[in-house]
C-alpha positions as CSV (number, residue, x, y, z in Angstrom):
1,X,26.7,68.2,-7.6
2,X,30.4,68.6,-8.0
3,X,32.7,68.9,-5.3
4,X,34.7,72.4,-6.1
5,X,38.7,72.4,-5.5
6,X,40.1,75.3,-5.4
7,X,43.8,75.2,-6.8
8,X,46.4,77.8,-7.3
9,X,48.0,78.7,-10.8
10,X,51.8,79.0,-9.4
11,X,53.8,79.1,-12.7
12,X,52.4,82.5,-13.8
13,X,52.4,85.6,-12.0
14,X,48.9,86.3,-10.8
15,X,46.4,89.0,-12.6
16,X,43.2,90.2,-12.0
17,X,40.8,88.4,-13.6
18,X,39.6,92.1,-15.2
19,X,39.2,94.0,-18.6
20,X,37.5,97.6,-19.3
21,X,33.4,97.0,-18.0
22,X,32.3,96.6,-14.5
23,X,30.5,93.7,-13.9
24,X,26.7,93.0,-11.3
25,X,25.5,89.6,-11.6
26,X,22.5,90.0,-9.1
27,X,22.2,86.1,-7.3
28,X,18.8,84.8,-5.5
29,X,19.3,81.2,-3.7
30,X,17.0,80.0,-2.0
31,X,17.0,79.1,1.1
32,X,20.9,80.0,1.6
33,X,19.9,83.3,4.2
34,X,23.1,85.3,5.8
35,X,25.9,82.7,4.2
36,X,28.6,82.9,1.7
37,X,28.3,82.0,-1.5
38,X,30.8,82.1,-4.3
39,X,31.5,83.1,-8.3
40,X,33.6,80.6,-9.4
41,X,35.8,80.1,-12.8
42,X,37.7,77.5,-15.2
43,X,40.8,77.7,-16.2
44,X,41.3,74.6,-18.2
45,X,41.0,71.8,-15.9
46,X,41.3,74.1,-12.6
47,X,38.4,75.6,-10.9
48,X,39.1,78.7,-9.0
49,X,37.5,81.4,-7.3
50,X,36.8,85.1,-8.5
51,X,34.4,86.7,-6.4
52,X,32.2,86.1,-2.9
53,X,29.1,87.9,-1.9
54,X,27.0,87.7,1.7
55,X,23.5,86.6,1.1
56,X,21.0,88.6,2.7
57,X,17.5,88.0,4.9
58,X,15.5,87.7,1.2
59,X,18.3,85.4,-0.2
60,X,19.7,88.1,-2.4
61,X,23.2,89.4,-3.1
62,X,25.2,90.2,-5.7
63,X,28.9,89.7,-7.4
64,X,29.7,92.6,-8.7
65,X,33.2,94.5,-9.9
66,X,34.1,97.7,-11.3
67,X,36.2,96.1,-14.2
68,X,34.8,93.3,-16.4
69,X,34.9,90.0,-15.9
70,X,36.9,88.1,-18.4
71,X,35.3,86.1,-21.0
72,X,34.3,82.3,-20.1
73,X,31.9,79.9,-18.1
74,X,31.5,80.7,-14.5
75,X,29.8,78.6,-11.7
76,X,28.0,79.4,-8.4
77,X,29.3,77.5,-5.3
78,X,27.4,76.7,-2.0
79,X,28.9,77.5,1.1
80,X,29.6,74.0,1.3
81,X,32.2,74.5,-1.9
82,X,29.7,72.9,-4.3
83,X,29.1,73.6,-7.9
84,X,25.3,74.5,-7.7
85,X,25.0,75.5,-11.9
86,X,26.9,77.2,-14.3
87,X,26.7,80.3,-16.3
88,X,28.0,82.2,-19.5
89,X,29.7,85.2,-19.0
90,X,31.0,87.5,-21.9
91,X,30.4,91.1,-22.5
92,X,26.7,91.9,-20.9
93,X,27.6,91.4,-17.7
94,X,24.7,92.7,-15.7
95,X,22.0,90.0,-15.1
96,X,20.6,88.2,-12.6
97,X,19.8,84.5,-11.4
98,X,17.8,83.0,-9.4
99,X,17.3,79.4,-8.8
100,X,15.8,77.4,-5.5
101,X,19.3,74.9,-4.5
102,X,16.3,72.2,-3.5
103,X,15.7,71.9,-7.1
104,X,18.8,72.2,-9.4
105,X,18.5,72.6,-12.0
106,X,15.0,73.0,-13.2
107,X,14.7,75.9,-11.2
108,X,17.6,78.1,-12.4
109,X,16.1,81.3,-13.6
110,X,18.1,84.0,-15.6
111,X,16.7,87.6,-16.6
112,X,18.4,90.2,-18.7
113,X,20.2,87.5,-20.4
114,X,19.7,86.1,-23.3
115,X,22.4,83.9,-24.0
116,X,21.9,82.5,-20.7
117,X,18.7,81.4,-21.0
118,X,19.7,80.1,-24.5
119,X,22.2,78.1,-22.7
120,X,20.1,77.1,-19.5
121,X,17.2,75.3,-22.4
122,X,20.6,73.6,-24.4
123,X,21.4,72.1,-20.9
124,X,18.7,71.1,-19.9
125,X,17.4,69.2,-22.9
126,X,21.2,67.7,-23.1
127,X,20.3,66.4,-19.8
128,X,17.7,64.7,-20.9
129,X,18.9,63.4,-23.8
130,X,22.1,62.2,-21.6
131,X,19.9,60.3,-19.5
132,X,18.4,58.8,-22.3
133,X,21.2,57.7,-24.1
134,X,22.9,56.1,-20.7
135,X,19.8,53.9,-20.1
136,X,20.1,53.2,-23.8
137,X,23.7,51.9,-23.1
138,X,22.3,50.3,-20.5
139,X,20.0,48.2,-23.0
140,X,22.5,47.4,-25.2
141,X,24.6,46.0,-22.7
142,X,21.5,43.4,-21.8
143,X,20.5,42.7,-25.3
144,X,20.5,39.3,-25.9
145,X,19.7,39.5,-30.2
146,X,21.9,41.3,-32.1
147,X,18.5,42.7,-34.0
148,X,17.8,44.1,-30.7
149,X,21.6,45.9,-30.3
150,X,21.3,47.2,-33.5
151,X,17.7,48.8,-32.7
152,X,19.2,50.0,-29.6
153,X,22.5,51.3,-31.2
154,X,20.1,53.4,-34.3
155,X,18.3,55.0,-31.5
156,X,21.3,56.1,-29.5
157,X,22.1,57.2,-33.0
158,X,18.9,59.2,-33.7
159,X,19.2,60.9,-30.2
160,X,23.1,62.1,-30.6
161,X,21.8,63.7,-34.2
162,X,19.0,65.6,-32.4
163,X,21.6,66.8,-29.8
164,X,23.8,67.9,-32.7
165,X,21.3,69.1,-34.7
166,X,20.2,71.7,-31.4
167,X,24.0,72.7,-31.1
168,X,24.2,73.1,-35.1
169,X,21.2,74.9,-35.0
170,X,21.4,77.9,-32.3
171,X,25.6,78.1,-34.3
172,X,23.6,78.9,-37.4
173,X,21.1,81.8,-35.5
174,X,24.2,82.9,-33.9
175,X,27.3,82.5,-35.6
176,X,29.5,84.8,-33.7
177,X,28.4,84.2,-30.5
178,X,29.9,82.7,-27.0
179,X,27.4,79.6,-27.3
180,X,28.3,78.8,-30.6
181,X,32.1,79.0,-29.7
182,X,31.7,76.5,-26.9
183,X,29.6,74.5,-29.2
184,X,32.6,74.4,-32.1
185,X,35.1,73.6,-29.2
186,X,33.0,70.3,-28.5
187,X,32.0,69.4,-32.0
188,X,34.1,67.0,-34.0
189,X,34.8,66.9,-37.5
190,X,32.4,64.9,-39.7
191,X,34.0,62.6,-41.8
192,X,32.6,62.2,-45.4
193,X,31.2,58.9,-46.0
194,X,32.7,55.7,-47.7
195,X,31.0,56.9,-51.2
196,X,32.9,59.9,-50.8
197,X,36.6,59.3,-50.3
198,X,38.8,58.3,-52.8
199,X,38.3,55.6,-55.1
200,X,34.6,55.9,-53.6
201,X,35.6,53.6,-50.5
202,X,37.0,53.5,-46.9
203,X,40.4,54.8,-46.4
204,X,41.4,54.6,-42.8
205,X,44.8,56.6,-44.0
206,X,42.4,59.5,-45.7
207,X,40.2,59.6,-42.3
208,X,43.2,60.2,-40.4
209,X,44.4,63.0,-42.4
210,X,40.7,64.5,-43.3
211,X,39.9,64.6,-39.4
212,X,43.7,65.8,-38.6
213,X,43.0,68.8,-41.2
214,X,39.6,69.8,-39.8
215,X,40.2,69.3,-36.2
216,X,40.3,73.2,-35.0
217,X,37.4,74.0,-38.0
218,X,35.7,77.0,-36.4
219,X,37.7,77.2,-33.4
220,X,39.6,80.4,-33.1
221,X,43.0,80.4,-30.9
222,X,42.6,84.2,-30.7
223,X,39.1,83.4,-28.5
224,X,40.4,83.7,-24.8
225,X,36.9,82.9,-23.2
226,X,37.9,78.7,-24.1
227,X,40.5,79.1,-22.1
228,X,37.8,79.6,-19.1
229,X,36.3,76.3,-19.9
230,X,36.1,72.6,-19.4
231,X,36.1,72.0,-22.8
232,X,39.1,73.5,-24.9
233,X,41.9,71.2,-22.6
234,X,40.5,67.7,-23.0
235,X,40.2,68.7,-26.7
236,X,44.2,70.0,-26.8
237,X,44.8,66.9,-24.9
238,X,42.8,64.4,-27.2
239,X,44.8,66.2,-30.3
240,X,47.9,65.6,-29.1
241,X,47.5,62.1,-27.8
242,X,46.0,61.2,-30.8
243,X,46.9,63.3,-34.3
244,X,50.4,64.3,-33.1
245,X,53.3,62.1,-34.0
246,X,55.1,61.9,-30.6
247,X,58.6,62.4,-31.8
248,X,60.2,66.1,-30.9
249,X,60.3,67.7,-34.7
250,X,56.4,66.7,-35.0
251,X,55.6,68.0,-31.3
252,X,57.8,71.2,-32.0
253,X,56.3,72.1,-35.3
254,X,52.5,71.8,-33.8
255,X,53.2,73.9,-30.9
256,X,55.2,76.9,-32.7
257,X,51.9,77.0,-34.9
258,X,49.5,77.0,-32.0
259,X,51.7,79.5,-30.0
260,X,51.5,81.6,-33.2
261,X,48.0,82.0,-33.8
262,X,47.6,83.1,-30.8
263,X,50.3,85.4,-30.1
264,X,47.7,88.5,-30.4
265,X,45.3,87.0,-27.7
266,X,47.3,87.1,-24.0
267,X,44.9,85.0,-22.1
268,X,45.3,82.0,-24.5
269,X,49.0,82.3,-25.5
270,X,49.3,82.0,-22.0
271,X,47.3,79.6,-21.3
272,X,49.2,76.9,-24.4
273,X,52.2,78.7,-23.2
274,X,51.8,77.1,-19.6
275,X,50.5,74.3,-20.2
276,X,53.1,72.9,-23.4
277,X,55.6,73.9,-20.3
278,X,54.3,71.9,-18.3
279,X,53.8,69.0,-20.4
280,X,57.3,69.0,-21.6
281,X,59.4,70.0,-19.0
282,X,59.0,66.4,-17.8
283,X,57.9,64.5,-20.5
284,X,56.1,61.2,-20.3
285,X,58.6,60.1,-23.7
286,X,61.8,59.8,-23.9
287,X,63.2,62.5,-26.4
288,X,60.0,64.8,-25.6
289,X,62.7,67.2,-23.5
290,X,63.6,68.8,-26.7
291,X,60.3,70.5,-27.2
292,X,61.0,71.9,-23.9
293,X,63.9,73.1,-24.5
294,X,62.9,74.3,-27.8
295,X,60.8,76.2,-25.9
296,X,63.1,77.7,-23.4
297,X,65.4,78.7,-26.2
298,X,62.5,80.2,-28.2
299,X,60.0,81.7,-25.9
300,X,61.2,81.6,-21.6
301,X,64.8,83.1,-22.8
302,X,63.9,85.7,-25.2
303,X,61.2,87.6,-23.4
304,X,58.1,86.5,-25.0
305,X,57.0,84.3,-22.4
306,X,56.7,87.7,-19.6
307,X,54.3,86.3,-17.2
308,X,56.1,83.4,-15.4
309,X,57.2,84.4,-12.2
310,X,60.8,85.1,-11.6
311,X,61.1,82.0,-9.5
312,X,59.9,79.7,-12.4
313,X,61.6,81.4,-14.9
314,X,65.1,80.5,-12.8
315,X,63.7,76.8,-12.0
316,X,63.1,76.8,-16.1
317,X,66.3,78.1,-17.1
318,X,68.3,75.5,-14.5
319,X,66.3,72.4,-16.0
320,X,66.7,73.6,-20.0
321,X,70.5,74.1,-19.0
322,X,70.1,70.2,-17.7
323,X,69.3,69.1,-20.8
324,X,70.7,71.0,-23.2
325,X,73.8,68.6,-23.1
326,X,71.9,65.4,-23.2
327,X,69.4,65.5,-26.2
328,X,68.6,62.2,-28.0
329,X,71.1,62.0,-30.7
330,X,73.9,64.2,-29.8
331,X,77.1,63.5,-28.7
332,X,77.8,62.5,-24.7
333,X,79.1,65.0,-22.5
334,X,82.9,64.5,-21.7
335,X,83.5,62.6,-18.5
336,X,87.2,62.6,-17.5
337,X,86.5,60.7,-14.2
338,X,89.4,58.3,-12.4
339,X,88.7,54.6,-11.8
340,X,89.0,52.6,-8.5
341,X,92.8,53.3,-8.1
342,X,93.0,56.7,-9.5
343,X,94.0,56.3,-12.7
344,X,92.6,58.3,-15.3
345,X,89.2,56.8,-17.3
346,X,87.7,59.5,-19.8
347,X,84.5,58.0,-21.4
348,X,85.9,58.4,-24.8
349,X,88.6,56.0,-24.1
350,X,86.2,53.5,-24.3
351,X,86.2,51.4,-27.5
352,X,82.5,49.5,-28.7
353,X,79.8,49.4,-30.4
354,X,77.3,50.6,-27.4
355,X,78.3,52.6,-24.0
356,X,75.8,52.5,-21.4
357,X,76.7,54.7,-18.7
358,X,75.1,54.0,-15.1
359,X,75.4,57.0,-12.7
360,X,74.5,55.2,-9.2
361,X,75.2,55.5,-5.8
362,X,76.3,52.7,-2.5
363,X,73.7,54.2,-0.7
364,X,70.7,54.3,-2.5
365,X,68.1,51.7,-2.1
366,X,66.8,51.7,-5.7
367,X,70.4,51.3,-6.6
368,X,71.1,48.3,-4.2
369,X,68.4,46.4,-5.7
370,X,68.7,48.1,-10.1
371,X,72.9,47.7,-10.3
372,X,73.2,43.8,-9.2
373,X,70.4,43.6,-12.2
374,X,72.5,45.7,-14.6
375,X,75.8,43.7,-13.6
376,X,73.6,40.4,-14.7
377,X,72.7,41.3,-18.3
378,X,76.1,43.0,-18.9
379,X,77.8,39.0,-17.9
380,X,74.9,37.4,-19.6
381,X,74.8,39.7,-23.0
382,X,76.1,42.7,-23.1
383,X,79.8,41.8,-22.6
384,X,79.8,39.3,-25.3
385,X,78.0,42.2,-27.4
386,X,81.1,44.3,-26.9
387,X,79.2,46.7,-24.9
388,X,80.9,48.9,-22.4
389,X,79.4,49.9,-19.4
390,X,80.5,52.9,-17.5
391,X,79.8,52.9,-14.1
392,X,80.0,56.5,-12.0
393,X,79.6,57.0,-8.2
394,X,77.5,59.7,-7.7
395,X,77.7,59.8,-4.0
396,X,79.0,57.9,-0.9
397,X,82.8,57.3,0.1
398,X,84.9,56.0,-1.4
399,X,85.3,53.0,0.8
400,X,81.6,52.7,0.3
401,X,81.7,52.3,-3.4
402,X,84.7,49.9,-3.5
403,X,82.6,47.6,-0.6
404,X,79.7,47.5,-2.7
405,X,81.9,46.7,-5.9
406,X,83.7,44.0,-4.7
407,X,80.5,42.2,-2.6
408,X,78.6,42.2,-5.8
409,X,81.3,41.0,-8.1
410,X,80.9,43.4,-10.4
411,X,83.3,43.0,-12.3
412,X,84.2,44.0,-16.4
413,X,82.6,47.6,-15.4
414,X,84.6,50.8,-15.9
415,X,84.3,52.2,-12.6
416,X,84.8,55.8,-12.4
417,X,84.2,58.5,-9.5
418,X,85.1,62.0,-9.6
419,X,88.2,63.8,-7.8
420,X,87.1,66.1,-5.3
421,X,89.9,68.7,-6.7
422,X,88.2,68.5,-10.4
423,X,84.7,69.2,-8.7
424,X,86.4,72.3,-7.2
425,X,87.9,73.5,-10.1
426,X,84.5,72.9,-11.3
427,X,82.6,75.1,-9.4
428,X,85.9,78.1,-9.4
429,X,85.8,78.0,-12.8
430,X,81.9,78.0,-13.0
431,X,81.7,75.2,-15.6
432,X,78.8,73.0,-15.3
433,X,79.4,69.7,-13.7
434,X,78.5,65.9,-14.8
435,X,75.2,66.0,-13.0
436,X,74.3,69.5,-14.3
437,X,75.2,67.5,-18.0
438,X,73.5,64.3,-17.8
439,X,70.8,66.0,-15.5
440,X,71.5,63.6,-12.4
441,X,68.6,63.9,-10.4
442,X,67.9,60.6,-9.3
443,X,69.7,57.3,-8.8
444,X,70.1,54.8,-10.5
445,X,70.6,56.7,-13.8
446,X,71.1,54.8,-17.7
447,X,72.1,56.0,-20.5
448,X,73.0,54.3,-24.0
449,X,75.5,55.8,-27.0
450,X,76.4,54.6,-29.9
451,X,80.2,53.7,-31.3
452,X,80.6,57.5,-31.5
453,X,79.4,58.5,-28.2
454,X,76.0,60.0,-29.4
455,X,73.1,59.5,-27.2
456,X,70.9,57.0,-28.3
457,X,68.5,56.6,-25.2
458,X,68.3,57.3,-21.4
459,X,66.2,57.5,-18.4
460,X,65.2,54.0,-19.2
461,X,64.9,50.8,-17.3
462,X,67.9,48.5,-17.8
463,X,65.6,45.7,-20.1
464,X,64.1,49.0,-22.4
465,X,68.0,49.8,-22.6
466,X,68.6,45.7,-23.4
467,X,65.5,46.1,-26.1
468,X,67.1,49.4,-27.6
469,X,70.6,47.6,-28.3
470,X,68.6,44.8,-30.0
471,X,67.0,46.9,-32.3
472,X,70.1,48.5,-33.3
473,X,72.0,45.7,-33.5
474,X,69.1,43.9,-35.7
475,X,69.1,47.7,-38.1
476,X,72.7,47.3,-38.7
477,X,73.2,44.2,-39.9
């Protein structure tokens, strides 16, 4: 059994899970007697709850609403929070279950149901077939021939065929139905065989594009029951990581199109909506922020993205304003800062081929240990590279900073700190401020520009930075 968590969707503004039809799902557990049980549904990868009801003397109670459920597959939980077997809901909404917890789950039981029961035998023989094909793995793993592994390997073969061939056939007998949705969201695209690619051989670069094209064949992003399913987000998830070139145009161009098609069906515009937020509002790459943005610009600011709260709608704006000013490839934010005895040090006075900018602080641990590091490759290779580096305090005193300078030798830096009067004028003036630019967060913080101050990377460790200026250096000549 799986152990249920229940987890809160806090990015969108909560609604009922409701549409037009009432819903009475009659339940019989035994031998769960004067206890709580639980309806229970997905929402991508989160499990949640959506309606409780008392079981009585006989085992008996019912979930039932006066507004439909929506669309998707539901679970009943224990009172102990565990998922006890799953169920298809989608418009009939009035049927029962029964099912003895000693015996799960041979002994679920659905009436008034079809597609239940149609999905109750598909599980059950997938079971079996599971089981089948583990200990087959199993096998393989001990074969000692390779004539044996390869009779082992055919029969794990045969058996995945069979369990396709069941999906493919209940998708023919019911084309437009929930079980043959959930069967398209799980199926893969079959790539024609060697004989029938071009030039009648294997061509890894033709596989690529054939199983790119026919990815989403027969899955329907205007179907809001996959969003209530475990299936539909490890599939989003396997075609980005996989088919989607991770550069911003590429990542941009794929989520406009998903967001598109489904503009007419809320639950799932939401649902990409949310989730291509998320992914992108801290991105795992570096340059991935502009999606987000994009985003922002496209979607959060202009209305069409209505059900994030008013509290994450602020938190978005604030952090699309943060990088709005830093994006991979356009020119670095002004800094007029002052160095260590006031005098005036804008970062375009600096003159070379690279700038790396390092926004640290006397004070911070990480930066105690990271800035000695950064001083040691600028004095080993990036001076004699004509690199400048750009160091700016971020906090501490001043007699802090100059300590810390001058007991590290770190010397051949431009260090800069800003005047408390130009932070005021700042913040009268409402003008948004160097860490509000370089979206200063965190200490230490690198960036990288080019001759002409454009941003060439940042946010990376000081050897990624040292392997960036290689590469450039190597492209130019």
């Amino acid at each position: 059994m799986k152990q249920l968590f229940i987890l809160t969707i806090c990015l969108i503004t909560v609604v009922p899970l409701v549409a037009q039809k009432g819903y009475d799902i009659g339940v019989r557990l035994k031998p769960y007697k004067k206890t709580w049980v639980y309806l229970g549904y997905y929402y991508g990868r989160i499990r949640a709850l959506a309606d409780s009801t008392l079981l009585s003397d006989s085992s008996t109670g019912h979930f039932k609403g006066n507004e439909a459920l929506k669309g998707g597959i539901y679970f009943v939980v224990s009172p102990s929070r565990q998922v006890l077997f799953e169920m298809l809901v989608d418009k009939d909404q009035h049927f029962s279950v029964s099912a003895d917890t000693m015996n799960l789950p041979f002994s679920v039981q659905f009436a008034g149901s079809p597609e239940n029961r149609q999905f109750q035998d598909y599980s059950s023989f997938a079971g079996n077939t599971g089981k089948k094909i583990g200990l087959l793995g199993q096998e393989i793993a001990a074969a000692k021939t390779r004539k044996d592994s390869a009779l082992l390997l055919a029969h794990t073969k045969l058996l995945t065929g069979k369990l396709q061939n069941y999906r493919d056939s209940i998708t023919k007998k019911s084309p437009g139905s929930f079980l043959s949705a959930l069967f398209m969201a799980m199926g893969e695209p079959k790539i024609p065989p060697a004989s029938k690619q071009p030039e009648g051989r294997y061509d890894s670069n033709y596989v690529y594009h054939y199983f790119k094209e026919h990815y989403w064949d027969g899955i329907s992003f205007m179907d809001d029951r996959l969003v209530r399913t475990p299936f539909f987000e490890p599939r989003l998830e396997k075609y980005y990581a996989n088919l989607v070139a991770p550069n911003a145009d590429s990542l941009i161009k794929e989520t406009d199109n998903m967001l598109l098609q489904s503009r007419s069906a809320k639950e799932m515009y939401q649902y990409l909506m949310v989730y291509f937020v998320q992914q992108y509002i801290n991105p795992v790459y570096m340059g991935q922020d502009a999606v987000f943005v994009h985003l922002f610009e496209k979607y959060i600011n202009t209305g069409k993205a209505e059900f994030f709260t008013q509290q994450y709608k602020e938190f978005a704006t604030k952090r699309a304003y943060s990088m709005m000013a830093n994006l991979i490839g356009q020119p670095a934010p002004q800094l007029d800062m002052v160095d260590t005895a006031g005098q005036p040090l804008p970062l375009y006075s600096l003159k070379g081929p690279f700038t790396v900018i390092c926004f640290w602080d006397p004070n911070c641990s990480h930066c105690k240990e990271i800035v000695p590091k950064v001083d040691s490759i600028y004095k080993a290779k990036w001076k004699a590279e004509g690199v400048q580096l750009y160091g700016v305090k971020v906090d501490g005193t001043q007699a802090e900073w100059v300590k810390f300078i001058e007991d590290h030798h770190l010397s051949g830096w431009n260090h800069v700190y800003q005047q408390k009067v130009k932070e005021e004028e700042e913040i009268r003036e409402k003008r948004a401020g160097f860490r509000q630019l370089y979206d200063v967060y965190q200490t230490p913080l690198l960036y990288l520009l080019d001759s002409n101050k454009r941003i060439i990377a940042k946010k990376l460790g000081y050897l990624q930075i040292d392997e960036v200026i290689k590469a450039k250096m190597q492209a130019s000549k």
